[in-house]
C-alpha positions as CSV (number, residue, x, y, z in Angstrom):
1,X,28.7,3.9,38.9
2,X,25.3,2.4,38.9
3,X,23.7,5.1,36.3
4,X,26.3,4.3,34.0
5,X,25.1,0.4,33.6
6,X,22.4,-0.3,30.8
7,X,21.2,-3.7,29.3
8,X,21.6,-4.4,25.6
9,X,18.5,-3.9,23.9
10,X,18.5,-7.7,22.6
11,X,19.0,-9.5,25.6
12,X,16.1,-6.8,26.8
13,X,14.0,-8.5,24.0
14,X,15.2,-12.2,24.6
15,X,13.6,-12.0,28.0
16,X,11.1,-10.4,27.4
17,X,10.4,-13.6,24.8
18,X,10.9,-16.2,27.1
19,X,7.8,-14.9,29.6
20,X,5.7,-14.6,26.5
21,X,6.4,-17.9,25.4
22,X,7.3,-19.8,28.8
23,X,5.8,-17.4,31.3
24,X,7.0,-15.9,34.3
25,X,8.2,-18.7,35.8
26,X,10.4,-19.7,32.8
27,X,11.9,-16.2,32.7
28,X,12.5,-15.8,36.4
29,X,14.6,-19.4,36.3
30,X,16.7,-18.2,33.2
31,X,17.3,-15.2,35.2
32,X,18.6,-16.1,38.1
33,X,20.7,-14.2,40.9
34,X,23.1,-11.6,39.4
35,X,25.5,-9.8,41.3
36,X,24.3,-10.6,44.3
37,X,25.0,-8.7,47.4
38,X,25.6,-5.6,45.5
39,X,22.5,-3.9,46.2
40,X,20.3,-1.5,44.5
41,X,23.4,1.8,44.3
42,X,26.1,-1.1,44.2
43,X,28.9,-0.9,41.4
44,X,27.7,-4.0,39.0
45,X,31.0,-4.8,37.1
46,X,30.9,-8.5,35.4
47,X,34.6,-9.8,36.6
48,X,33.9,-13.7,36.2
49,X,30.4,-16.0,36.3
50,X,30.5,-16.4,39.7
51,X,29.2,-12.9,40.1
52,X,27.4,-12.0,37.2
53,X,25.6,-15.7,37.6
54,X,22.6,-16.1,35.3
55,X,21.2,-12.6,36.2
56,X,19.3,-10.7,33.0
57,X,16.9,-7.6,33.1
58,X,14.3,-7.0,35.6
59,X,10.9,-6.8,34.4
60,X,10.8,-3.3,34.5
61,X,14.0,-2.9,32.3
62,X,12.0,-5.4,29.6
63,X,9.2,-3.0,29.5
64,X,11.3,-0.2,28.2
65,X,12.5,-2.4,25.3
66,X,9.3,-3.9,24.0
67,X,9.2,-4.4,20.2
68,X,5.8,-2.3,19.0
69,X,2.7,-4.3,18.0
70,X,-0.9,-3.3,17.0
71,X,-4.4,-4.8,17.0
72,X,-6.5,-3.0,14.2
73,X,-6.7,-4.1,11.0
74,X,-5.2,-3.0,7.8
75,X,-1.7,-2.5,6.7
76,X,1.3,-1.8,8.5
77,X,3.3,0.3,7.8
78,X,6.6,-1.3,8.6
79,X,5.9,-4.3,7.5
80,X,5.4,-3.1,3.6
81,X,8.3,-0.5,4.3
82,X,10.3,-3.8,5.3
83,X,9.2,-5.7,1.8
84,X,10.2,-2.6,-0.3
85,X,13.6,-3.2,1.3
86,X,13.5,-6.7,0.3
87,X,12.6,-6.0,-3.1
88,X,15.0,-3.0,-3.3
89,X,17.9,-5.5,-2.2
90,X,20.1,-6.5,-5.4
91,X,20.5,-10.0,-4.0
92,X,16.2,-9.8,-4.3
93,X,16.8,-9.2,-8.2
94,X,12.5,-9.2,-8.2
95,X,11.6,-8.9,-12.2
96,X,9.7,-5.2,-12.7
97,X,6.7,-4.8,-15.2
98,X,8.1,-1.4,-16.1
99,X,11.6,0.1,-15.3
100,X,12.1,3.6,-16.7
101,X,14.0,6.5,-15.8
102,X,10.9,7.9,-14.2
103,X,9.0,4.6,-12.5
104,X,9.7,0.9,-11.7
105,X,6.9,-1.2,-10.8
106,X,6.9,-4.5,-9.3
107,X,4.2,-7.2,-9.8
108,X,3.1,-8.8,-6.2
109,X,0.5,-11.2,-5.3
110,X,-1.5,-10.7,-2.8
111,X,-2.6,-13.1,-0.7
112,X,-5.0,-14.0,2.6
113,X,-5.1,-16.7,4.7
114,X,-7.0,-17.0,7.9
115,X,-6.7,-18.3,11.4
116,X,-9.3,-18.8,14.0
117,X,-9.2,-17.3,17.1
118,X,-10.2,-18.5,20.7
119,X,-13.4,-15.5,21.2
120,X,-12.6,-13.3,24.3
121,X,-12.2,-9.9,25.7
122,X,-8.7,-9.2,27.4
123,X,-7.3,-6.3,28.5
124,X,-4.2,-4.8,27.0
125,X,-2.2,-3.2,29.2
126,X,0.5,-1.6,27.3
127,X,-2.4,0.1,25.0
128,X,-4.7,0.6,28.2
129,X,-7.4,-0.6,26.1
130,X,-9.9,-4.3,25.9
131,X,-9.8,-6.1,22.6
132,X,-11.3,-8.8,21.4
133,X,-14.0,-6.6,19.6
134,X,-14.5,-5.2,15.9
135,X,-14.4,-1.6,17.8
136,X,-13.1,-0.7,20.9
137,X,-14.7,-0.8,24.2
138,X,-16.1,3.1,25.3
139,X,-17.9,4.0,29.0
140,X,-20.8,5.9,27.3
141,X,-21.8,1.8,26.1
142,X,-22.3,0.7,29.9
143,X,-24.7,3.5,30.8
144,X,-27.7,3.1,32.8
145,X,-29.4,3.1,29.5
146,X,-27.3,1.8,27.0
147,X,-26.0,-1.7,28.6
148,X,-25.3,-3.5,25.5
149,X,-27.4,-7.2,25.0
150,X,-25.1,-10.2,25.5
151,X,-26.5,-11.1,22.1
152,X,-25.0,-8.1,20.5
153,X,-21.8,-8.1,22.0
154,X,-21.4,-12.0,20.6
155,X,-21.7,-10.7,16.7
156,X,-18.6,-8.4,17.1
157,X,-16.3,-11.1,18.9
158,X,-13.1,-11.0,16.5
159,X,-13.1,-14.8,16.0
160,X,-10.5,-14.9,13.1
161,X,-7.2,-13.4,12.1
162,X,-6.9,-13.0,8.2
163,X,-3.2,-12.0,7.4
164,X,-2.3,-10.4,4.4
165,X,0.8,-11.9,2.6
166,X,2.6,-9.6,-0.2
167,X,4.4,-12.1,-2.8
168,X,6.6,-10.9,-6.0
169,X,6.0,-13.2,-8.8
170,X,8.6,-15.2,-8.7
171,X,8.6,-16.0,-5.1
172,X,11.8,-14.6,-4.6
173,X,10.6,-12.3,-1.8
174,X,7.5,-12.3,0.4
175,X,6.2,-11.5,4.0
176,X,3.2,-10.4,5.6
177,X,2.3,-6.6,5.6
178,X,-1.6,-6.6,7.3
179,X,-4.5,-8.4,9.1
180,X,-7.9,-7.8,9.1
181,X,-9.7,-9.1,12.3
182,X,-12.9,-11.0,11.3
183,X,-16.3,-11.6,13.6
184,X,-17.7,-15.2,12.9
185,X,-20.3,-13.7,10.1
186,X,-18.8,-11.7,7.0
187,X,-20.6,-11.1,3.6
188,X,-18.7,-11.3,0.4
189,X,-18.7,-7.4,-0.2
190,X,-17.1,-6.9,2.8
191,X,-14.4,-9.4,2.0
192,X,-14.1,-8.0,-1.7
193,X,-13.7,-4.0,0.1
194,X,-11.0,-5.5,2.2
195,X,-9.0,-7.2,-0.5
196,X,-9.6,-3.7,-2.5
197,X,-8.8,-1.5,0.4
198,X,-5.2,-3.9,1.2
199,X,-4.7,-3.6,-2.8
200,X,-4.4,-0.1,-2.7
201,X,-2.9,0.4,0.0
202,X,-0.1,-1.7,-0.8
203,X,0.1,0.0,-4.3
204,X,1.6,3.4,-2.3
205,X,4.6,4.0,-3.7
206,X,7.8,3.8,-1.1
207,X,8.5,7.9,-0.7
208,X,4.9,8.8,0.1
209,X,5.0,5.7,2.2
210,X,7.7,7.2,4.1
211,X,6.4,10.0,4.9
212,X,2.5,8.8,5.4
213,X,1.4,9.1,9.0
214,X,0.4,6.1,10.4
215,X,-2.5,5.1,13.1
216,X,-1.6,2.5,15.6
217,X,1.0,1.5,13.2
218,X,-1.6,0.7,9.9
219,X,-1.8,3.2,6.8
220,X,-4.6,3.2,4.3
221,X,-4.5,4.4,1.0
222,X,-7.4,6.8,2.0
223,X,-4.9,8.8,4.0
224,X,-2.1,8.9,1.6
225,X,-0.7,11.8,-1.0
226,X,0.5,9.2,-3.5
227,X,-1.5,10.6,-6.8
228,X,-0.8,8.7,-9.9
229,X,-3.5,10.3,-12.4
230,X,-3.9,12.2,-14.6
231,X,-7.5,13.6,-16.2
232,X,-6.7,14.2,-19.6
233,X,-4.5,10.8,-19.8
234,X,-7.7,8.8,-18.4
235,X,-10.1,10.5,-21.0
236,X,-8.1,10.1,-23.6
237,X,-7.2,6.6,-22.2
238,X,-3.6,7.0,-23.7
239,X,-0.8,9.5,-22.5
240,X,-1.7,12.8,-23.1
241,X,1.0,15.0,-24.8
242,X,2.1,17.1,-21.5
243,X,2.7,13.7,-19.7
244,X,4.5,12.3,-22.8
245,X,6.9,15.6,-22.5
246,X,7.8,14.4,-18.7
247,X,8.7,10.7,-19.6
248,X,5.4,9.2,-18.6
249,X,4.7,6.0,-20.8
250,X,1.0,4.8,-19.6
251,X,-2.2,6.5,-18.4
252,X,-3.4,3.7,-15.9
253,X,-2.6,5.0,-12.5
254,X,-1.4,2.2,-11.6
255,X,1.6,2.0,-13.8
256,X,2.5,5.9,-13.5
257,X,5.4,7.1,-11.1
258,X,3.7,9.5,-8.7
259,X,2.8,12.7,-9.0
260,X,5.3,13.6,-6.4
261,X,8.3,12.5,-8.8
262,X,7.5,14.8,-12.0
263,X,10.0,17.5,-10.8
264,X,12.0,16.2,-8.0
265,X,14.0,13.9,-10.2
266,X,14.0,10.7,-8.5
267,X,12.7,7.3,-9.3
268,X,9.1,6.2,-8.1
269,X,9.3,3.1,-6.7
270,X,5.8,0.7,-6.6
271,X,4.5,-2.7,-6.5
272,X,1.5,-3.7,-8.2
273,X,-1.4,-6.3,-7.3
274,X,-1.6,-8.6,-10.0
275,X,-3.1,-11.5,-8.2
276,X,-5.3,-12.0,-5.7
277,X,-5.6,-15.3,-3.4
278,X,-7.9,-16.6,-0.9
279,X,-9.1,-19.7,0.4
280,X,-12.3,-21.6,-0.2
281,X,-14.1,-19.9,2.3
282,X,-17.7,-18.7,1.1
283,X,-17.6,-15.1,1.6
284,X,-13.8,-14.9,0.1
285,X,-15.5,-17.1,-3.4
286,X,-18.2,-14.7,-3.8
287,X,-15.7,-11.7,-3.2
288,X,-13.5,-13.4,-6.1
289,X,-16.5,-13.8,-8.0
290,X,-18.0,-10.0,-8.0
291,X,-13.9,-8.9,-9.3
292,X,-14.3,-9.9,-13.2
293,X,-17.5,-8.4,-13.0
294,X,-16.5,-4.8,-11.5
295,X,-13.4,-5.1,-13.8
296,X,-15.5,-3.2,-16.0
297,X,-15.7,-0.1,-14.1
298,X,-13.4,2.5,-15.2
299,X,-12.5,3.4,-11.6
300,X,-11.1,-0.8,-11.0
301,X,-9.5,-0.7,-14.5
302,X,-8.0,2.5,-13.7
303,X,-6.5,2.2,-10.1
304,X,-6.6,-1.7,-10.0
305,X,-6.4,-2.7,-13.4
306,X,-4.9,-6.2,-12.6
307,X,-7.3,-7.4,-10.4
C-alpha cells in the first residue's frame, strides 16, 4: 500500500543538501522520474532501475527531515553534549586535571575565530522570523511613530560570525560548540563578557547539561542548576571540614564535582577553560588585556580561575 512506503531519513537529508548547495535545479536533475505511471495511491514497489529510475523525496518529504539549526548566539547545547561524548570516548583518552571518585575535570581551550558576513535581512521560513539583526524584527518597530532611521537599523546589521571552538589540551578532540553574531562595531568589554559568558557556560558539567532547557537550541550558564560552591570552602579558601568528609579535594568551583553529585553517587563530569584564544582583532586584544587584570577578583579566581 501507498501508506506503508517511507523514505529513509538520510537519503531525506542528502537531498535536501544537494538544493542547499546546488539549488533547486541540481536537486530536481538528481531526482528524476521514479515510478512513473504509478500515480499518487499507486503501489510503489522498487522491482529493477527501470522503474524506480533516479526518483528521491519530494520536497515536501525533505521538509519533514530537516536537521535543526539556530541563529542566536551562544552555546549550543548539542554541540557541547557532542564534545563530552568525544572526550568521554576511551579511544579520546583526553588527560584530566583531576580524576577522583567524586569529579574528573578536563582542561579545554577555548577558542574564537571570526568570519564576515555579507549584511542583509532575509527571511527564514522554517523559524517564520527575519534575521540578519542583533535582535529580532517586532510590528510595534514599524508604527506610525516608531519607523526606525535607516541609520539605526545599519548599527545592528550582524556583519560577522565568531564561532566558538572547544579544544582539550592535547588536541586530541575538538569541535565547535557556539557563535556569537557580531554588528560591524564591538568594544572590548563586550568581547571580554562574551568569552566569560561561553567560559562558563561551557564549564556546566555533562548531567545538568542534560537536563538544562535549552532556547532555540543555546544554554547559558545563567539558566543552569550546576552549583559548584561552597561558602565556607571560599572563605576559608581551602576545603572546609564538611566538604572534606564527602571526598571534595579543592574549594575553587571550578574544580569541585557539582553540587548535584554529593549524594547521588555518581561521577561529575566537567571541562575546564584554561586558555583562551582570539585573533588580532582590536576589541578581542583589549578583551585579553582587561583578563590578568580582573584575575584578581575573587569572583574570576573563583568560578574562572584559569583564565
Amino acid at each position: 500500500m501507498a501508506s506503508d512506503f517511507s523514505w529513509d531519513r538520510d537519503v531525506c537529508e542528502i537531498f535536501y543538501t544537494v538544493k542547499y548547495l546546488g539549488g533547486s535545479r541540481t536537486r530536481n536533475f538528481v531526482r528524476g522520474p521514479g515510478f512513473v505511471g504509478t500515480g499518487r495511491g499507486g503501489a510503489k514497489e522498487f522491482s529493477t532501475f527501470s522503474d524506480f529510475n533516479l526518483c528521491g523525496p519530494s520536497t515536501n518529504s525533505s521538509k519533514r527531515f530537516n536537521a535543526g539549526y539556530t541563529t542566536d548566539s551562544g552555546v549550543i547545547k548539542p554541540h557541547l553534549l557532542s564534545f563530552y561524548s568525544f572526550a568521554s570516548d576511551s579511544a579520546a583518552d583526553l588527560p584530566a586535571l583531576i580524576s577522583t571518585n567524586k569529579v574528573k575535570v578536563i582542561p579545554v581551550c577555548e577558542a574564537i575565530d571570526g568570519t564576515a558576513l555579507k549584511p542583509c535581512l532575509e527571511f527564514d521560513r522554517r523559524q517564520k522570523k527575519v534575521v540578519g539583526l542583533l535582535n529580532p524584527l517586532e510590528p510595534r518597530m514599524f508604527t506610525s511613530k516608531t519607523i526606525p532611521k535607516p541609520k539605526e537599523i545599519k548599527g545592528k546589521l550582524i556583519t560577522s560570525a565568531e564561532v566558538i571552538y572547544a579544544t582539550a589540551l592535547d588536541n586530541r578532540a575538538s569541535i565547535p560548540v557556539g557563535v556569537w553574531y557580531r554588528p560591524k562595531s564591538v568594544s572590548g568589554e563586550e568581547m571580554l563578557q562574551s568569552i566569560q559568558k561561553s567560559a562558563k557556560t561551557i564549564q556546566t558539567c555533562q548531567r545538568c547539561l542534560k537536563q538544562q532547557s535549552a532556547t532555540n537550541h543555546t544554554v547559558s550558564y545563567e539558566t543552569s542548576q550546576c552549583l559548584r560552591s561552597c561558602d565556607d570552602c571560599l572563605e576559608l579558601k581551602s576545603v572546609c571540614q564538611t566538604c572534606r568528609e564527602k571526598g571534595y579535594s579543592s574549594h575553587i568551583p571550578s574544580l569541585r564535582a557539582c553540587n548535584n553529585y554529593r549524594d547521588g553517587g555518581v561521577k561529575c563530569h566537567k571541562f575546564l577553560v584554561m586558555v583562551a584564544v582570539t585573533d588580532c582583532g582590536e576589541c578581542n586584544k583589549k578583551a585579553l588585556l582587561t583578563i590578568p587584570v580582573q584575575r584578581m577578583r575573587p569572583y574570576l579566581q573563583n568560578y574562572l580561575f584559569s583564565l
